[in-house]
N, CA, C and O atoms as a Maestro MAE file, in Angstrom:
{
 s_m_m2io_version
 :::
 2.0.0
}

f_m_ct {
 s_m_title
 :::
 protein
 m_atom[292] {
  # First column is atom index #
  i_m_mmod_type
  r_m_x_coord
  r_m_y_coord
  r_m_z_coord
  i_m_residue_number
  s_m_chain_name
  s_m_pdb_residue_name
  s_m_pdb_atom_name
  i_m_atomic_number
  :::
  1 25 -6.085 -6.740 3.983 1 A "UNK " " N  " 7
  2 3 -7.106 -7.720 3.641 1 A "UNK " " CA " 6
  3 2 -6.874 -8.210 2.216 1 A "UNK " " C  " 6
  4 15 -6.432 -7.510 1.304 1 A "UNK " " O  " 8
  5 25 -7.285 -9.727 2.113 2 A "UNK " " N  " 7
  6 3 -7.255 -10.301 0.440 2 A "UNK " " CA " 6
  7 2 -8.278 -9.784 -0.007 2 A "UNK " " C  " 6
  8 15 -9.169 -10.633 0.017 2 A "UNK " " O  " 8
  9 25 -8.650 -8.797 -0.422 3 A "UNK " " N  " 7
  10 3 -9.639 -8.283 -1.024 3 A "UNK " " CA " 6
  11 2 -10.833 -9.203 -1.983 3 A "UNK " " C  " 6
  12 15 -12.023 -9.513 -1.910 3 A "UNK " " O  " 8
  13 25 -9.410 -9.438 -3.099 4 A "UNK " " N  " 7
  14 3 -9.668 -10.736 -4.256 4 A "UNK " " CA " 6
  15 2 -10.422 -12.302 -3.497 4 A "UNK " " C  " 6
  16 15 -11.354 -13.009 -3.879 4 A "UNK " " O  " 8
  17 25 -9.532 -12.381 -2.322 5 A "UNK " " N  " 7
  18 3 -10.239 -13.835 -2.207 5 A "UNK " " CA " 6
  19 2 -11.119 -13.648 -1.394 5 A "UNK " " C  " 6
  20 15 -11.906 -14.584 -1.251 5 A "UNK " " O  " 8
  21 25 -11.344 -12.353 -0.524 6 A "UNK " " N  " 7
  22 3 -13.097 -12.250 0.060 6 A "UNK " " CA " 6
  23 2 -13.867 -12.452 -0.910 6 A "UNK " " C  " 6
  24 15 -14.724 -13.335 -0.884 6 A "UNK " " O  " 8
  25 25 -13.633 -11.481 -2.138 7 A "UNK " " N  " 7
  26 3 -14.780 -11.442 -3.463 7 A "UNK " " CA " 6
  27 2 -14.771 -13.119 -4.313 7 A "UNK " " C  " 6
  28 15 -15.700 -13.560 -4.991 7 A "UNK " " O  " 8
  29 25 -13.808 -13.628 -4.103 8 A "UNK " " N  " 7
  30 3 -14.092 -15.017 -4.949 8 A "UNK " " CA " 6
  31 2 -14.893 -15.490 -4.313 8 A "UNK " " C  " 6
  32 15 -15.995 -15.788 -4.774 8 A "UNK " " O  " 8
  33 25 -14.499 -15.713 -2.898 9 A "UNK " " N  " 7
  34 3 -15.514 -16.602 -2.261 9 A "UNK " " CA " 6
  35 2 -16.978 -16.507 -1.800 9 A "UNK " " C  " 6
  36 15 -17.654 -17.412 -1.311 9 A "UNK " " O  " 8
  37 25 -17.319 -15.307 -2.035 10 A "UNK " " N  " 7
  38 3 -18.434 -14.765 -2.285 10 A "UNK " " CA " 6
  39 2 -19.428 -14.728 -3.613 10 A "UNK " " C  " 6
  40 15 -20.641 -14.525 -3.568 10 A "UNK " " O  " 8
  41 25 -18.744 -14.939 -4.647 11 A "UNK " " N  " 7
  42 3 -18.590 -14.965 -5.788 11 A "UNK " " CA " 6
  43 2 -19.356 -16.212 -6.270 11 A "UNK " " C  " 6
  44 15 -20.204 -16.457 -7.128 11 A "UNK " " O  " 8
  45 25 -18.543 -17.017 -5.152 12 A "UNK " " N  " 7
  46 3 -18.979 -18.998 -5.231 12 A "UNK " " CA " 6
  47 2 -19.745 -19.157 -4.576 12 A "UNK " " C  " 6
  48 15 -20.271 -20.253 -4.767 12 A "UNK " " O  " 8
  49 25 -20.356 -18.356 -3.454 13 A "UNK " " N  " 7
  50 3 -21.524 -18.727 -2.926 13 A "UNK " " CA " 6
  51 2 -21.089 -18.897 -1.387 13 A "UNK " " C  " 6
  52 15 -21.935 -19.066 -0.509 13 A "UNK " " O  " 8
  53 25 -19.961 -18.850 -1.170 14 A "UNK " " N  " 7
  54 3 -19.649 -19.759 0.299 14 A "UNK " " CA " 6
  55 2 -18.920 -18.678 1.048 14 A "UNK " " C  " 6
  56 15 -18.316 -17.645 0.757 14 A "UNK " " O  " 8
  57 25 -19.379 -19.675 2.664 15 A "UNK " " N  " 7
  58 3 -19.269 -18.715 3.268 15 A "UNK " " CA " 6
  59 2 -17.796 -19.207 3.931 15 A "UNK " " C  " 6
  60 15 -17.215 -20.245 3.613 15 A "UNK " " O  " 8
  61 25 -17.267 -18.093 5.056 16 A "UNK " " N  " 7
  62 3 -16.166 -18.385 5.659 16 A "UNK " " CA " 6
  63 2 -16.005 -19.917 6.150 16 A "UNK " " C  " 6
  64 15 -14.950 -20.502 5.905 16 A "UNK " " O  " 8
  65 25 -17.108 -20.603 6.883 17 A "UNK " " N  " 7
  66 3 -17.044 -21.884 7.286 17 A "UNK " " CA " 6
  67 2 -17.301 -22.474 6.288 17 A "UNK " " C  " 6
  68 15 -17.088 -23.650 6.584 17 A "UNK " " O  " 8
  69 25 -17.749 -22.417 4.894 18 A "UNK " " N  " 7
  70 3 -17.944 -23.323 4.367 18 A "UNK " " CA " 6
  71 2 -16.482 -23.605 3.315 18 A "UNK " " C  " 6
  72 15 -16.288 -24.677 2.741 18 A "UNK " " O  " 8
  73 25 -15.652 -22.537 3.235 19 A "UNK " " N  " 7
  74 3 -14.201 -22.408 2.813 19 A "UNK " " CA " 6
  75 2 -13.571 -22.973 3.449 19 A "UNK " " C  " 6
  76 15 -12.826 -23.802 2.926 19 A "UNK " " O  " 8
  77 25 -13.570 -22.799 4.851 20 A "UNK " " N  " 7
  78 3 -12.668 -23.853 5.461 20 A "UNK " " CA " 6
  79 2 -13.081 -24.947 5.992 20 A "UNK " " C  " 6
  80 15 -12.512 -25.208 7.052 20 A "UNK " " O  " 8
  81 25 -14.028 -25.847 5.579 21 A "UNK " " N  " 7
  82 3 -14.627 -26.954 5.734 21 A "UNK " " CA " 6
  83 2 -14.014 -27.400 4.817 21 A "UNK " " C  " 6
  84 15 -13.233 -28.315 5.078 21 A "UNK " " O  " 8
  85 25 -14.149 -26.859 3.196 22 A "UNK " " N  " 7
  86 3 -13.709 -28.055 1.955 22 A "UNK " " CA " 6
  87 2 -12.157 -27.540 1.683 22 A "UNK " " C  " 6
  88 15 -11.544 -27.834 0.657 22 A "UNK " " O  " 8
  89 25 -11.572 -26.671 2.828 23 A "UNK " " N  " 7
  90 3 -9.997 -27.129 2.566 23 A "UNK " " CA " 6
  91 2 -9.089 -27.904 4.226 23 A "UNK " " C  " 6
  92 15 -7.923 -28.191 4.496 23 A "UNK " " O  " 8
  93 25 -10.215 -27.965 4.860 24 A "UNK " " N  " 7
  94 3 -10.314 -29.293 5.649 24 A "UNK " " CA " 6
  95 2 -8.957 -28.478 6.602 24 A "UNK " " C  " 6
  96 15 -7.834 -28.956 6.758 24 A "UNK " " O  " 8
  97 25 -9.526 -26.963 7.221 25 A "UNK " " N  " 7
  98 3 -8.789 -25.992 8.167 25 A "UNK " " CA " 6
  99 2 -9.719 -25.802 8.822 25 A "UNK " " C  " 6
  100 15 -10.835 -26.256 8.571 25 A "UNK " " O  " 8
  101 25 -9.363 -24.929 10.008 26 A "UNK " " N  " 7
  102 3 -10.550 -24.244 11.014 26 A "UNK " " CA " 6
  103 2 -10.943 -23.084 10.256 26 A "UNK " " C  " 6
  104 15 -10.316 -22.552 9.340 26 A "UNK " " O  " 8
  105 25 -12.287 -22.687 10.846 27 A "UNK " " N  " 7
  106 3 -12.342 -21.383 10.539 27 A "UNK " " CA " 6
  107 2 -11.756 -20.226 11.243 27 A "UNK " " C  " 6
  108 15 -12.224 -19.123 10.960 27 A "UNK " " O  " 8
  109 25 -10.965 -20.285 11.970 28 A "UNK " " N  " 7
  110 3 -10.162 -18.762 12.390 28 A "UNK " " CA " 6
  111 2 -8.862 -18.567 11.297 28 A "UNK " " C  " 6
  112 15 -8.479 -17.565 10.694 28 A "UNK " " O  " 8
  113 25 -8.357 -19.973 11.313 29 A "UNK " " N  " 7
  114 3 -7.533 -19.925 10.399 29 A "UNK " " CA " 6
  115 2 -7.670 -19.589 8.746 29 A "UNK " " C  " 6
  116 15 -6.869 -19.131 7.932 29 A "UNK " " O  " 8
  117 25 -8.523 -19.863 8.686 30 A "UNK " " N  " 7
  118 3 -9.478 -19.545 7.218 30 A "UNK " " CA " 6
  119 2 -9.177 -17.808 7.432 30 A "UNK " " C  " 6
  120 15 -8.366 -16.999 6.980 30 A "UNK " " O  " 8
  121 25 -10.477 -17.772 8.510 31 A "UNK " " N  " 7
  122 3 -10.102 -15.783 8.619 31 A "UNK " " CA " 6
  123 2 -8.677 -15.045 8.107 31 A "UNK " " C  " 6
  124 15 -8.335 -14.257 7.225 31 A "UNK " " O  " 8
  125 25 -8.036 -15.825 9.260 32 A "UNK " " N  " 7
  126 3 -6.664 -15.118 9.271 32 A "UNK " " CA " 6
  127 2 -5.910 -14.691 7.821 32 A "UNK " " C  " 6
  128 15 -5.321 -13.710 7.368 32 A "UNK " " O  " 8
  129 25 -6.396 -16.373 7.272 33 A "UNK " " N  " 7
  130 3 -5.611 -16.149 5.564 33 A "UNK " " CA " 6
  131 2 -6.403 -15.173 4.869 33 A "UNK " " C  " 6
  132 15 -5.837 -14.384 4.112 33 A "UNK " " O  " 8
  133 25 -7.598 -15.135 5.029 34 A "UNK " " N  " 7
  134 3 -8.469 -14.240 4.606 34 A "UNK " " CA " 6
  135 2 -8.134 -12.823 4.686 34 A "UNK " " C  " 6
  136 15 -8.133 -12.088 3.698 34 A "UNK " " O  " 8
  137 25 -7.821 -12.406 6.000 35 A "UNK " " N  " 7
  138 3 -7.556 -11.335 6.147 35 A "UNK " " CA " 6
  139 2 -6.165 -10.441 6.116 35 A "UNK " " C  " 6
  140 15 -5.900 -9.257 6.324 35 A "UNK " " O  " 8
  141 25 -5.400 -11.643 5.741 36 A "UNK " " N  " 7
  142 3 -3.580 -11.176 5.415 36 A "UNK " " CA " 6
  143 2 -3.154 -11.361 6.445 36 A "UNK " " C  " 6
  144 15 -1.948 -11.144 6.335 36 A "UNK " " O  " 8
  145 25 -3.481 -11.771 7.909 37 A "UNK " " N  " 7
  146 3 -2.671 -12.054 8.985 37 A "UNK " " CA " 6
  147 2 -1.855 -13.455 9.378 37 A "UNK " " C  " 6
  148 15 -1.317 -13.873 10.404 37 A "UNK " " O  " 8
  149 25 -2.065 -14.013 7.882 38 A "UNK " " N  " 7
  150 3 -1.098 -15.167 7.858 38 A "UNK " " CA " 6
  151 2 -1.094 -15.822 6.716 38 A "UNK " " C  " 6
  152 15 -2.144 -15.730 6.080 38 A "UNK " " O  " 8
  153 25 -0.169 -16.518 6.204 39 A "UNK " " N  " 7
  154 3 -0.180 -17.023 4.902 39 A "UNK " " CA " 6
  155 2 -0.729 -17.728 3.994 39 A "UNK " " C  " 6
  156 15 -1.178 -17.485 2.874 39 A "UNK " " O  " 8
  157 25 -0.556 -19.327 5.120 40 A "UNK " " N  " 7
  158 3 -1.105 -20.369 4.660 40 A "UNK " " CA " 6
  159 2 -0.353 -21.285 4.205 40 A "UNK " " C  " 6
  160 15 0.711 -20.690 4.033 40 A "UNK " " O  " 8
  161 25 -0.170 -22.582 3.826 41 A "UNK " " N  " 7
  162 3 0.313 -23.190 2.923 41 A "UNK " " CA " 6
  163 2 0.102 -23.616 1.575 41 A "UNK " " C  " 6
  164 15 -0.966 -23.639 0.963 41 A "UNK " " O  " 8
  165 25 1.438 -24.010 1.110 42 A "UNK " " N  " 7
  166 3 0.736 -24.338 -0.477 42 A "UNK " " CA " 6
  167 2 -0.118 -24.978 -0.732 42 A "UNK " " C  " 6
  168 15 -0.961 -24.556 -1.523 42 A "UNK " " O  " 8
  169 25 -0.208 -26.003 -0.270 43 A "UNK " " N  " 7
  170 3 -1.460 -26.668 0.052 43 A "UNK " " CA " 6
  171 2 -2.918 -26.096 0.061 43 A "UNK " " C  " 6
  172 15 -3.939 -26.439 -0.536 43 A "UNK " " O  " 8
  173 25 -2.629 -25.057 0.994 44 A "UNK " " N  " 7
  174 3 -4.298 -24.277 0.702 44 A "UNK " " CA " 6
  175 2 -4.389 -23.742 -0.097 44 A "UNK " " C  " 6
  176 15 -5.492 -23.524 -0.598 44 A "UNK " " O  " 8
  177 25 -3.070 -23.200 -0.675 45 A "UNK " " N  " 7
  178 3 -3.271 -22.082 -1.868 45 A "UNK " " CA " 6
  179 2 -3.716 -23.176 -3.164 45 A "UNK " " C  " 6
  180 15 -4.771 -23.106 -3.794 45 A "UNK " " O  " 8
  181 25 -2.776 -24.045 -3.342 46 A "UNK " " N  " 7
  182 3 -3.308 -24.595 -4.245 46 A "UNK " " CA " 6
  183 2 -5.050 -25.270 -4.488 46 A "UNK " " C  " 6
  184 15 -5.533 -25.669 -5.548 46 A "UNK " " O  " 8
  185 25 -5.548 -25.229 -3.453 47 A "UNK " " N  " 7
  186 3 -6.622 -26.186 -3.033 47 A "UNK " " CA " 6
  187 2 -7.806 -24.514 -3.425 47 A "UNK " " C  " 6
  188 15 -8.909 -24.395 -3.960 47 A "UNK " " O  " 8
  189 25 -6.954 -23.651 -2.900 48 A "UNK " " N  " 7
  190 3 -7.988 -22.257 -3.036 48 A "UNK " " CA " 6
  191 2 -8.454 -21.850 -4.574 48 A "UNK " " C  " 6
  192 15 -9.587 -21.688 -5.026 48 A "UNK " " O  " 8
  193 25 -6.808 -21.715 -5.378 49 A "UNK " " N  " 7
  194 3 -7.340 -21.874 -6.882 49 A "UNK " " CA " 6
  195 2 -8.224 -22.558 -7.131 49 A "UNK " " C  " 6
  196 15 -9.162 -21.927 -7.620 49 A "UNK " " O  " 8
  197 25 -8.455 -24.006 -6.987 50 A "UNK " " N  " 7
  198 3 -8.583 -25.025 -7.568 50 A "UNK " " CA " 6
  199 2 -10.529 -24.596 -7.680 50 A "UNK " " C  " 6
  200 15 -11.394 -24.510 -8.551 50 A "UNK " " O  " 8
  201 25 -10.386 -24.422 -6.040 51 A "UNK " " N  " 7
  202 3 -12.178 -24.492 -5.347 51 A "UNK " " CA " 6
  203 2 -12.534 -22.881 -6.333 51 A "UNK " " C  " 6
  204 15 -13.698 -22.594 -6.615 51 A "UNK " " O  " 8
  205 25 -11.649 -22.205 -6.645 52 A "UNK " " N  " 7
  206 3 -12.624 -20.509 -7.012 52 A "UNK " " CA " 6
  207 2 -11.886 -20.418 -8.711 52 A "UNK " " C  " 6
  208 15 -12.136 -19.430 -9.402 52 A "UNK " " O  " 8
  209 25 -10.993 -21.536 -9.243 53 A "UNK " " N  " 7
  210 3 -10.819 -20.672 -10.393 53 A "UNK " " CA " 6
  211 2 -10.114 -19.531 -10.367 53 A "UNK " " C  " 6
  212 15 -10.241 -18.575 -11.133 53 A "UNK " " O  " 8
  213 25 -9.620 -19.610 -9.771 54 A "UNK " " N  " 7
  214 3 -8.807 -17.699 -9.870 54 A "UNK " " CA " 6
  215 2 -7.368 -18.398 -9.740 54 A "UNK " " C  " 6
  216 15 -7.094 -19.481 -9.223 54 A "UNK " " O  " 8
  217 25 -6.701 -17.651 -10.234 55 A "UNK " " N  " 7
  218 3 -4.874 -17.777 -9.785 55 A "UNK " " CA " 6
  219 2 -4.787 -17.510 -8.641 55 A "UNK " " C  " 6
  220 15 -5.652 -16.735 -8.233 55 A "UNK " " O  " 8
  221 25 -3.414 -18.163 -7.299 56 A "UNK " " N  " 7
  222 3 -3.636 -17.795 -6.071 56 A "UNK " " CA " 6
  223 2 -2.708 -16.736 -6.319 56 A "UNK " " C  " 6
  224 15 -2.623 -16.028 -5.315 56 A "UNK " " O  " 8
  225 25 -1.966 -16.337 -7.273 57 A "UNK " " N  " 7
  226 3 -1.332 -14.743 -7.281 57 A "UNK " " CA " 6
  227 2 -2.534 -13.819 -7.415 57 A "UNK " " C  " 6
  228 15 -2.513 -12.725 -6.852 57 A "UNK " " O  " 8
  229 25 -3.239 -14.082 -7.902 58 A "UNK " " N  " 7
  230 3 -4.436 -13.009 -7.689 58 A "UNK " " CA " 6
  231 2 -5.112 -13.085 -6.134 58 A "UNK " " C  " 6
  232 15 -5.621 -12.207 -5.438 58 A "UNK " " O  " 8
  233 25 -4.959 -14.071 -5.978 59 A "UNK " " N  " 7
  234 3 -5.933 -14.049 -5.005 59 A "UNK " " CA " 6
  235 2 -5.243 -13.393 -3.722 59 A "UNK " " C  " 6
  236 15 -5.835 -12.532 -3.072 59 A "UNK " " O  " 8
  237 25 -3.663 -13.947 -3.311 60 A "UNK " " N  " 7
  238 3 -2.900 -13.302 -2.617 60 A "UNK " " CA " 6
  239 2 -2.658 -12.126 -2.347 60 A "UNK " " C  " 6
  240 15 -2.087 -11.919 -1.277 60 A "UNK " " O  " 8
  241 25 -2.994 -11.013 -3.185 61 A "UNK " " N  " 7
  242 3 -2.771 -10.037 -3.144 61 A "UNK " " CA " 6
  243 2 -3.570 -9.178 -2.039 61 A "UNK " " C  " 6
  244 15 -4.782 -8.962 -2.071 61 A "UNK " " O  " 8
  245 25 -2.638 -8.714 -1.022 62 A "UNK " " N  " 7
  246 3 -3.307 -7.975 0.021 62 A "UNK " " CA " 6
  247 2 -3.187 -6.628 0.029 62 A "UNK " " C  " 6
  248 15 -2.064 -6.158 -0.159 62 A "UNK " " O  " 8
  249 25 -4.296 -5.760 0.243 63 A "UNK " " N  " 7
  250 3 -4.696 -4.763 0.115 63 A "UNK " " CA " 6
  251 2 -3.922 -3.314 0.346 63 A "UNK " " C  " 6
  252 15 -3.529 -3.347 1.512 63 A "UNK " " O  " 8
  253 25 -3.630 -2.366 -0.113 64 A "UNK " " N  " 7
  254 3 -2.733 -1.349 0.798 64 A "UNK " " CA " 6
  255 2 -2.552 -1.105 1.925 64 A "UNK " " C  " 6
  256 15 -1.547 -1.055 2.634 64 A "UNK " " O  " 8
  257 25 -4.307 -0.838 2.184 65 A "UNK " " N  " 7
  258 3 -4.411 -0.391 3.815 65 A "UNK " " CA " 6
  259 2 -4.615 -1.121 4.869 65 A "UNK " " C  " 6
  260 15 -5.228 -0.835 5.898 65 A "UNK " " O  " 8
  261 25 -4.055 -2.114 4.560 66 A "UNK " " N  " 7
  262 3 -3.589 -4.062 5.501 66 A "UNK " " CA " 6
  263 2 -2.066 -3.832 5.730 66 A "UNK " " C  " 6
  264 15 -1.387 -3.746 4.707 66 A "UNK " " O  " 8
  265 25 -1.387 -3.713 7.026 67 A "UNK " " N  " 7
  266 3 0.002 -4.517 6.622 67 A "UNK " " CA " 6
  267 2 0.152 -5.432 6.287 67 A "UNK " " C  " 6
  268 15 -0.859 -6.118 6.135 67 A "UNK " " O  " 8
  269 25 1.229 -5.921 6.021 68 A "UNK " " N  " 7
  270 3 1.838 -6.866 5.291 68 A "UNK " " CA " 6
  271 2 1.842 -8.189 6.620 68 A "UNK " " C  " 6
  272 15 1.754 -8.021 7.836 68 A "UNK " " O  " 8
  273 25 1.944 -9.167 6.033 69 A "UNK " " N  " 7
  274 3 1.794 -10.512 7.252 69 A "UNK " " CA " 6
  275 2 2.878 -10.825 8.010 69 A "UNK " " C  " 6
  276 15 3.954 -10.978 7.433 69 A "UNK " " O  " 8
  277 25 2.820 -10.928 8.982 70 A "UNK " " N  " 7
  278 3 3.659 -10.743 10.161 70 A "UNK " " CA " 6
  279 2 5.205 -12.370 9.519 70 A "UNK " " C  " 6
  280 15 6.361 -12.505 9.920 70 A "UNK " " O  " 8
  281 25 4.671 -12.943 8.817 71 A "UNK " " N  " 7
  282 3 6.049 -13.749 8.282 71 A "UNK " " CA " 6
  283 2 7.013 -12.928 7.207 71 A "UNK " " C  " 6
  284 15 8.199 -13.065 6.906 71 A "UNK " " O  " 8
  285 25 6.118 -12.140 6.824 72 A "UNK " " N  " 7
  286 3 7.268 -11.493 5.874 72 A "UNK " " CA " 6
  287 2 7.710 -10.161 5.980 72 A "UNK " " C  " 6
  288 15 8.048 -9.321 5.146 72 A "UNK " " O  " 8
  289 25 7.604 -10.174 7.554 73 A "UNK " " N  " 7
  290 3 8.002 -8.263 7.780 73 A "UNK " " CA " 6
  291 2 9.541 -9.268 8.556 73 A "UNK " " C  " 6
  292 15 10.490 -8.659 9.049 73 A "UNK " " O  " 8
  :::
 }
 m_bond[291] {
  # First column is bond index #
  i_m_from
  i_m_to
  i_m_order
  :::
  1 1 2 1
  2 2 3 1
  3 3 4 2
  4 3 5 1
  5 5 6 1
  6 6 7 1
  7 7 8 2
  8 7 9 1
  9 9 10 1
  10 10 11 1
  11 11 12 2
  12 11 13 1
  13 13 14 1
  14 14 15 1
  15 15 16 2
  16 15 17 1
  17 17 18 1
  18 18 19 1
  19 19 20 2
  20 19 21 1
  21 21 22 1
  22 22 23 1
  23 23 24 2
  24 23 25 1
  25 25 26 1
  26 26 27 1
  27 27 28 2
  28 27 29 1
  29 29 30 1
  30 30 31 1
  31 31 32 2
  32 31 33 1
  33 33 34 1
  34 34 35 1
  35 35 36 2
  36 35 37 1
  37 37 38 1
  38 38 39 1
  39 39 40 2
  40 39 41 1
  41 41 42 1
  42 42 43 1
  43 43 44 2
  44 43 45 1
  45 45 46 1
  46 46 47 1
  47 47 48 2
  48 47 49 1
  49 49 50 1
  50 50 51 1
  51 51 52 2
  52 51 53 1
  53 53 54 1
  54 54 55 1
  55 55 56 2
  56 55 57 1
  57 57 58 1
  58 58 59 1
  59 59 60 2
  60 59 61 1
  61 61 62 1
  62 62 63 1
  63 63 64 2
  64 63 65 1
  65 65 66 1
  66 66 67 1
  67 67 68 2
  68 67 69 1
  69 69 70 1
  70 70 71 1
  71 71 72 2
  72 71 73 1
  73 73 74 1
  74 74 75 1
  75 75 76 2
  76 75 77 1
  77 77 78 1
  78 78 79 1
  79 79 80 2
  80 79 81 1
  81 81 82 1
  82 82 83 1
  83 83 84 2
  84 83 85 1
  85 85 86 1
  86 86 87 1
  87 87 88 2
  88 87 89 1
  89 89 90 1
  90 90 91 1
  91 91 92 2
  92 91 93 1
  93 93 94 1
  94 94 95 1
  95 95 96 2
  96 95 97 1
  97 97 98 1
  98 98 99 1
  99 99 100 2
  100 99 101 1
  101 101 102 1
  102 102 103 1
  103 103 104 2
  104 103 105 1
  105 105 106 1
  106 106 107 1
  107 107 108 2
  108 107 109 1
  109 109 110 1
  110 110 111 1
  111 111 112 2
  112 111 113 1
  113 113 114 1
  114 114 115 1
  115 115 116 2
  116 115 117 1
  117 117 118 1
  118 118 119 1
  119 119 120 2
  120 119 121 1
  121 121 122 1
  122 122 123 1
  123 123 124 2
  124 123 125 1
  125 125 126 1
  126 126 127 1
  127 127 128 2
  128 127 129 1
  129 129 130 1
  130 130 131 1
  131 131 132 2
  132 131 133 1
  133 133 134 1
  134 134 135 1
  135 135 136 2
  136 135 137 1
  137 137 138 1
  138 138 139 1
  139 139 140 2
  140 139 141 1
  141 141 142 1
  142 142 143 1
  143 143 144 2
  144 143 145 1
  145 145 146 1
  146 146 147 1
  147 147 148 2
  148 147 149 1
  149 149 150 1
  150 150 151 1
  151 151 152 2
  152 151 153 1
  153 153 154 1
  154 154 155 1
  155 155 156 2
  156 155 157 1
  157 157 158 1
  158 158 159 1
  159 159 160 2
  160 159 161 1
  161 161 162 1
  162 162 163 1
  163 163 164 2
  164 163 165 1
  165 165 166 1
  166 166 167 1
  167 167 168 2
  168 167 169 1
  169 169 170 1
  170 170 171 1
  171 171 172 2
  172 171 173 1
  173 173 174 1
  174 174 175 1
  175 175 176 2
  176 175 177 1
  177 177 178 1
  178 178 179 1
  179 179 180 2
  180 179 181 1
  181 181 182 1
  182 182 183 1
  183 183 184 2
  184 183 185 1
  185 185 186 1
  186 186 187 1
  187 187 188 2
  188 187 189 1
  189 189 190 1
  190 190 191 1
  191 191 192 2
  192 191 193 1
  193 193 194 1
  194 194 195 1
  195 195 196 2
  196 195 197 1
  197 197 198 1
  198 198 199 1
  199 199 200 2
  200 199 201 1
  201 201 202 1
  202 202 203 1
  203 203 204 2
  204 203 205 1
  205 205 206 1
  206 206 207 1
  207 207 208 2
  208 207 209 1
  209 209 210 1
  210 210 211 1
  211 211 212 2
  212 211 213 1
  213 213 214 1
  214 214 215 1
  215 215 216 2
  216 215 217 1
  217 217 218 1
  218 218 219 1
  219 219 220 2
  220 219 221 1
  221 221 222 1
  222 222 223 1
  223 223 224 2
  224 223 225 1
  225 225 226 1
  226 226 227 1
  227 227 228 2
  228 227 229 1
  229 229 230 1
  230 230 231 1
  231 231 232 2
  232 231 233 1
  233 233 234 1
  234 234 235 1
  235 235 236 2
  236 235 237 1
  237 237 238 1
  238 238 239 1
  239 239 240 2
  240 239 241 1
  241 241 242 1
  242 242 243 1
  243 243 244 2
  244 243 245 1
  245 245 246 1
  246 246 247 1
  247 247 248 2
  248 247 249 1
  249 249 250 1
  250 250 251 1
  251 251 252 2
  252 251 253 1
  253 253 254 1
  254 254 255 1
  255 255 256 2
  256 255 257 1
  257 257 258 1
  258 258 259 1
  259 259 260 2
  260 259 261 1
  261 261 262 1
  262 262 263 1
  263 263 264 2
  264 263 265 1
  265 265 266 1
  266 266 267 1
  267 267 268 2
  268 267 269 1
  269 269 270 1
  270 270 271 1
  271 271 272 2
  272 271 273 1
  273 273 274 1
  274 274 275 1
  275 275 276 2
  276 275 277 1
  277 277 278 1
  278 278 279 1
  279 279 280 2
  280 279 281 1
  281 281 282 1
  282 282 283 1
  283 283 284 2
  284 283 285 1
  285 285 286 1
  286 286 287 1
  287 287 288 2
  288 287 289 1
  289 289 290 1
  290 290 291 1
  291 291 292 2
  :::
 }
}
């Protein structure tokens, strides 16, 4: 799990649908990035900083007890 970008976006007030409403994705797909089971594009990443203020190297960072995302095994 992104640990970091559950807590940002919580942080900002918003919820899973409302994250992927203003980066103009579904919400499963939202989840998924959410939860480390997929990447995303730069595009979102950049769009993710932008909406929470955080670096998306911070935010990327997925948790120990998550594997790793099925593109980079």
């Amino acid at each position: 799990m992104r640990g970091n970008l559950k807590e940002a976006r919580k942080k900002a007030g918003l919820t899973q649908q409302a994250m992927a409403d203003k980066l103009g994705i579904g919400l499963r797909h939202y989840q998924k990035i959410e939860s480390g089971d997929t990447n995303g594009s730069f595009e979102v990443w950049d769009a993710l900083e932008d909406i929470l203020g955080t670096h998306q190297r911070k935010l990327r960072e997925i948790s120990s007890n998550h594997r790793a995302p099925k593109e980079n095994q």
